[in-house]
N, C-alpha and C positions, 0 to 999 in steps of 0.2 A: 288158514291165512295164506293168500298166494305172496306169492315171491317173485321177481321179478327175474328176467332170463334173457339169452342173447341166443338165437336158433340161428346157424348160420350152416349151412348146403354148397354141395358141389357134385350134384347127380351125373351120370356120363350119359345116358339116354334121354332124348327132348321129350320122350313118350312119358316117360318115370319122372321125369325133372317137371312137366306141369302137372302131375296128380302131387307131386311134395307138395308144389310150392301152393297148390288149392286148399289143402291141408293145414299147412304152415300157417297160412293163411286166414284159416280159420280161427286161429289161438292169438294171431298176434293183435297188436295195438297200431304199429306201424314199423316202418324200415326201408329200407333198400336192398331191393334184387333179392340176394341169398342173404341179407342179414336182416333180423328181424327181433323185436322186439317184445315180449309176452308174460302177461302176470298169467301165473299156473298156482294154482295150488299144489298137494301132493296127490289128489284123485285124477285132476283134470291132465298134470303132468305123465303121471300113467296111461292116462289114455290117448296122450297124443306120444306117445312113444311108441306104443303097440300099434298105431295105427302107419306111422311111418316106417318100423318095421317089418310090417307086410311089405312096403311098395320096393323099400331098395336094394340091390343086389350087391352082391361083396366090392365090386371097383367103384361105389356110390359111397360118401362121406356125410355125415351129418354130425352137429355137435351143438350139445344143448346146454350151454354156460349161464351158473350163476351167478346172478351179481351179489356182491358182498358188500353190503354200505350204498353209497350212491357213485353212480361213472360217475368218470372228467364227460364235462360237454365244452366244445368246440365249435368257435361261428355260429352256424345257425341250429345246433343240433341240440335239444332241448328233452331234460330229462321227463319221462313222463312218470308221475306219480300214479300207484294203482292202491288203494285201501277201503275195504269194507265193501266193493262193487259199485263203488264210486270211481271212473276216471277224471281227472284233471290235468286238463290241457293248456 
């Protein structure tokens, strides 16, 4: 069952910072910049951790936050629900 997540970066090389964020990229749903949004399961979560852990070097940050229940949403910022492989937008 995935779960939903908040991937959020601060790479110090623009070389390292666009293979993350291609990466990132590929698991999320949507976001902004370095904050991103991604239903993971726990297979799919492994594998996109071992794979940004190849890219980044020790002055590079990443942080892969779960949400608990559902966020606050704000103006136009709308929660997206992810179940069964079903998105709803």
């Amino acid at each position: 069952m995935a779960k939903n997540y908040l991937i959020a970066y601060d790479i110090a090389n623009k070389k390292r910072l666009a293979k993350v964020r291609k990466v990132a990229y590929g698991y999320a749903l949507g976001g902004q910049k370095s904050a991103l949004e991604a239903p993971l399961d726990a297979k799919t979560l492994k594998e996109l951790v071992e794979k940004l852990q190849k890219l980044i070097y020790e002055n590079d940050k990443i942080n892969i936050i779960e949400f608990e229940g559902e966020p606050l949403c704000f103006g136009k910022a709308d929660f997206i629900r992810y179940d069964k492989g079903v998105i709803i937008l």
